[in-house]
N, C-alpha and C positions, 0 to 999 in steps of 0.2 A: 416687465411687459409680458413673460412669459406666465408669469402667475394669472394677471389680464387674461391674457388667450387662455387660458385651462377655465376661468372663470365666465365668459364670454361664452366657451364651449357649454359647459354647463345650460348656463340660462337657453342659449338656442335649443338643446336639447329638449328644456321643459315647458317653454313658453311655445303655445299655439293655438290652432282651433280645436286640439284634446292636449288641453296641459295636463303635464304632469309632475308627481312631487319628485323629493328627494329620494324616498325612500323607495317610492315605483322605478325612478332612475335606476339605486342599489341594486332592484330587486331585476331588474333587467340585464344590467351587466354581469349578476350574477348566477342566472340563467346561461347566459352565452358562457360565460368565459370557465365556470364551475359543473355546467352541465346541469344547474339546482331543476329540480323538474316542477315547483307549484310557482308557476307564475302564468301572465296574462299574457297569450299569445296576439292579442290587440297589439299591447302595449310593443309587445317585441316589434310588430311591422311595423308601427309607428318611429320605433326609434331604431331601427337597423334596413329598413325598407327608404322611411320616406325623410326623415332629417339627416340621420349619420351621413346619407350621400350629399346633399346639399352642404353640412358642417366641411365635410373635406372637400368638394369642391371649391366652399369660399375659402378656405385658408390657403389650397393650393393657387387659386386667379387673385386674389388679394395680396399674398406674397408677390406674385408672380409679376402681376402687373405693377407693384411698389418698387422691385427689383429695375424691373426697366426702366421704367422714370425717372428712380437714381443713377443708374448708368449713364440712359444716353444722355442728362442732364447734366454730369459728370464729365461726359467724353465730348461732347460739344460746347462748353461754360456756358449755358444757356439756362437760365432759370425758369424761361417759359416752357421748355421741350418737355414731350410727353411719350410715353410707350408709342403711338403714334407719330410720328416726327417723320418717320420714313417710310411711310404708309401702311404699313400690318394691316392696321385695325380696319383700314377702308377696302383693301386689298382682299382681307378676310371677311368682311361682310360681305363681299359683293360673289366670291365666293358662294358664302349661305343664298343669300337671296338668289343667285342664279340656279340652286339646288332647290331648293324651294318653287321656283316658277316651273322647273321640269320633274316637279311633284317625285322628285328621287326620296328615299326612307331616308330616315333621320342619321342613319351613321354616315350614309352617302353625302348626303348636306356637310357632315362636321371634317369629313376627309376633304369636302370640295372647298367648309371654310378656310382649313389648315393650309390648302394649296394655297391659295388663293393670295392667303398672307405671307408666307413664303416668298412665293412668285411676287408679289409687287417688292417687295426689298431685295430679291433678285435684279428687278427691273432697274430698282434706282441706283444700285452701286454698279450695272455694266457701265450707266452714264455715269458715276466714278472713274470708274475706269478711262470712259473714252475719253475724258474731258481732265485726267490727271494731272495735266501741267499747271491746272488753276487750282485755287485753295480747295482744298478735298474736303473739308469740314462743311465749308459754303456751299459746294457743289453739292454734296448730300443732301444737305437742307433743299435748295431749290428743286434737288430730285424730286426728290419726297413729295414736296408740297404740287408739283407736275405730277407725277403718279398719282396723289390720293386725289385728284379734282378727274382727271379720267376716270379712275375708278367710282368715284361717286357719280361722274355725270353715265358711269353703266347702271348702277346702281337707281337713277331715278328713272332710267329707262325701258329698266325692267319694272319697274313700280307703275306704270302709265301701263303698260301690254298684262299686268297681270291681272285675274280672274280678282273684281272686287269685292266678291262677296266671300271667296274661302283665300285665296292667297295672298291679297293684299295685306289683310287685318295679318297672319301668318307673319308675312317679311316687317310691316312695323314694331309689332312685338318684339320680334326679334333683334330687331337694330336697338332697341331701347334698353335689351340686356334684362337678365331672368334668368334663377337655378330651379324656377320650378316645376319643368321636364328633364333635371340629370338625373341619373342612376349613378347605380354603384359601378356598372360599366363604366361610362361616361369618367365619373370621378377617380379609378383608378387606372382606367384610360388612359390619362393626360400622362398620368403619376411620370409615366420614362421619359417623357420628351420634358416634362419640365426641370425633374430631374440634372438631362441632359445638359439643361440651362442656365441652372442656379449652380450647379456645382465649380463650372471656369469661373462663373463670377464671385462666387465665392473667395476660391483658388488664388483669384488673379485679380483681388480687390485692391491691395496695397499698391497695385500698379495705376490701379485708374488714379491715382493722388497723382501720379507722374503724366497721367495724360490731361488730367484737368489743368497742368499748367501750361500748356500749349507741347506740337510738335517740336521745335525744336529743343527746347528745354526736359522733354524728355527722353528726345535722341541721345542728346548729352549725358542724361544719365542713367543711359544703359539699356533704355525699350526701344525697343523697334517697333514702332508707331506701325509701319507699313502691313504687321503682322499682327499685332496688339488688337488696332482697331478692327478688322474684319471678327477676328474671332467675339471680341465683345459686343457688337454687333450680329452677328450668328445668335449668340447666345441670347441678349434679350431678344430679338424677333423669334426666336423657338419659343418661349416662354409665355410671349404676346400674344403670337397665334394659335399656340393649346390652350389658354383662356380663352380667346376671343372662340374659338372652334364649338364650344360645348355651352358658352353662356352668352354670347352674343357681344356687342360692342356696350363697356359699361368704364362710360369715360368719367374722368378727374381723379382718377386715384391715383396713378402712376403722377400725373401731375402736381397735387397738393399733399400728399401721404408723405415724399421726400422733405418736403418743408419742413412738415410736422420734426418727420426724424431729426431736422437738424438745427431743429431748436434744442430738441431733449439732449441729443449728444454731439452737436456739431459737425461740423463739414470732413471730418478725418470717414472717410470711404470704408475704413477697416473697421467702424461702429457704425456707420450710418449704414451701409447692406443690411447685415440684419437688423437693426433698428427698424427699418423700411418695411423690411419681409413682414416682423412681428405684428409694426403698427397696420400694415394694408391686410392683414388677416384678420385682425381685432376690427377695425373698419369695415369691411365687409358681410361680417358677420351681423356685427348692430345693423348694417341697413339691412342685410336679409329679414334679420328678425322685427324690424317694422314694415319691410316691403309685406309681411304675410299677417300682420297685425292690426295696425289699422286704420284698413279700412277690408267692406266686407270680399271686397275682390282683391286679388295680389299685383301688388304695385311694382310695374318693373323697375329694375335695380337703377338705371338707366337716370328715371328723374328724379332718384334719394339722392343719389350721388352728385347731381348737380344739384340740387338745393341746398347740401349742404357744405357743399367742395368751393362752387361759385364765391358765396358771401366770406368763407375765410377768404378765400383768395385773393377778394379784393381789401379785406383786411390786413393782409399782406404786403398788396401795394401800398397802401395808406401808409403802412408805418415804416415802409424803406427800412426793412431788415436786410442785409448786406451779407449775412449767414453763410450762404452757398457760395461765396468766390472761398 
């Protein structure tokens, strides 16, 4: 899979509206990295200007967001749950779009998306908290699904009050998810807080095997669920909302990408995390590189991802794969 992504990486590289070969590839890298001085400064902006940041922003949201999906799909035995589940994604869009309606610059928007996501998974685990004596798993969920219907129902109420000729066409675009305004800001941007995120889950992957079996059962041997779950939880909603913050809401991945992983390697959490990471980067990427291919305008990421996420999925259902308990 790794080989994949290095492979994947490549072709994004050279497939576009100015492709280029192999050897202009070569002769670019080694430009940059040797200092070689006869080469084509087109060709450099092309490929350290306008793709290099888009390649690392898909591998970083395409991990990122496969990451989550396995998680909280993991920590809740829920095979439908999504990076979403406890509102990020809606939290953080409405974020964007409320930046967006008060015409704030583009870093302001992606700070107000990142809040935004945050603050709604803030929102739903206080009512964890208040409501602790009932099943905390359940209670989540129904959080969740209460926060993200508020936040969408702000969400379509700033879409009614906004300017329909520059800021509406703006906030759809962007709900529909698109790398094709990141920068190398943008992309190494994210880089600390995702960071931040993938590394406990990493760390602390062997444990979710102990929490996919239920609370009790993993009391028993040895996690403290009470401690366990907030931090894995911290940790995918960091990772959701630095994706969601820079590229907009770009759903089914975190959802169907985990599948994938666990068919190729199975439901053990200590191959599926990266398996996940790998496969939602590799994923990503291909839809990037037909979102900008074609057709002669770029297609947000937004409707590849459900056309092609949807039909496995219910592929899925059909064949009652059992995989994920």
């Amino acid at each position: 899979m790794a080989a994949a992504l290095l492979a994947v990486i490549v072709l994004a590289m050279s497939i576009g509206k100015f492709p280029l070969s192999l050897s202009e590839l070569a002769d670019a890298w080694l430009g940059w990295t040797w200092g070689k001085t006869e080469y084509d400064p087109t060709i450099q902006t092309v490929i350290w200007n306008v793709r290099m940041p888009r390649i690392v922003a898909g591998i970083l949201i395409g991990a990122s967001l496969a990451a989550a999906g396995a998680t909280f799909q993991a920590l809740f035995r829920n095979p439908l749950v999504a990076p979403d589940i406890l509102g990020v994604s809606t939290g953080a869009s409405l974020g964007a779009v409320l930046g967006i309606f008060l015409s704030l610059p583009v870093i302001a928007i992606q700070l107000a998306s990142f809040a935004g996501g945050i603050a709604a998974v803030l929102a739903v685990y206080a009512v964890g908290l208040a409501l602790r004596h009932r099943d905390p798993v359940l209670t989540l969920v129904l959080a969740g699904v209460a926060i993200s219907a508020i936040a969408g129902a702000g969400i379509s109420l700033i879409k009614i009050l906004a300017d329909p000729y520059d800021q509406l066409p703006a906030i759809t675009y962007w709900l529909l998810g698109s790398l094709t305004s990141v920068t190398r800001g943008d992309a190494f941007g994210i880089l600390p807080a995702v960071l931040l995120g993938l590394v406990p889950l990493f760390v602390l992957r062997w444990q979710v095997n102990l929490m996919s079996l239920g609370d009790e059962e993993a009391r028993a041997l040895g996690v403290d669920t009470r401690i366990l779950r907030p931090v894995l939880i911290a940790a995918a909603t960091l990772v959701t909302a630095s994706s969601v913050s820079i590229a907009g809401a770009i759903g089914w991945i975190g959802l169907v990408i985990p599948h994938i992983a666990r068919l190729l390697v199975g439901p053990d959490f200590r191959r599926l995390l990266p398996a996940s990471m790998l496969f939602g980067a590799i994923f990503l990427l291909i839809v990037d590189i037909l979102a900008r291919t074609i057709a002669r305008i770029e297609v947000p990421l937004g409707i590849l991802t459900a056309a092609i996420g949807a039909p496995f999925f219910l592929w899925l259902l059909a064949s009652g794969r059992r995989g994920w308990q």
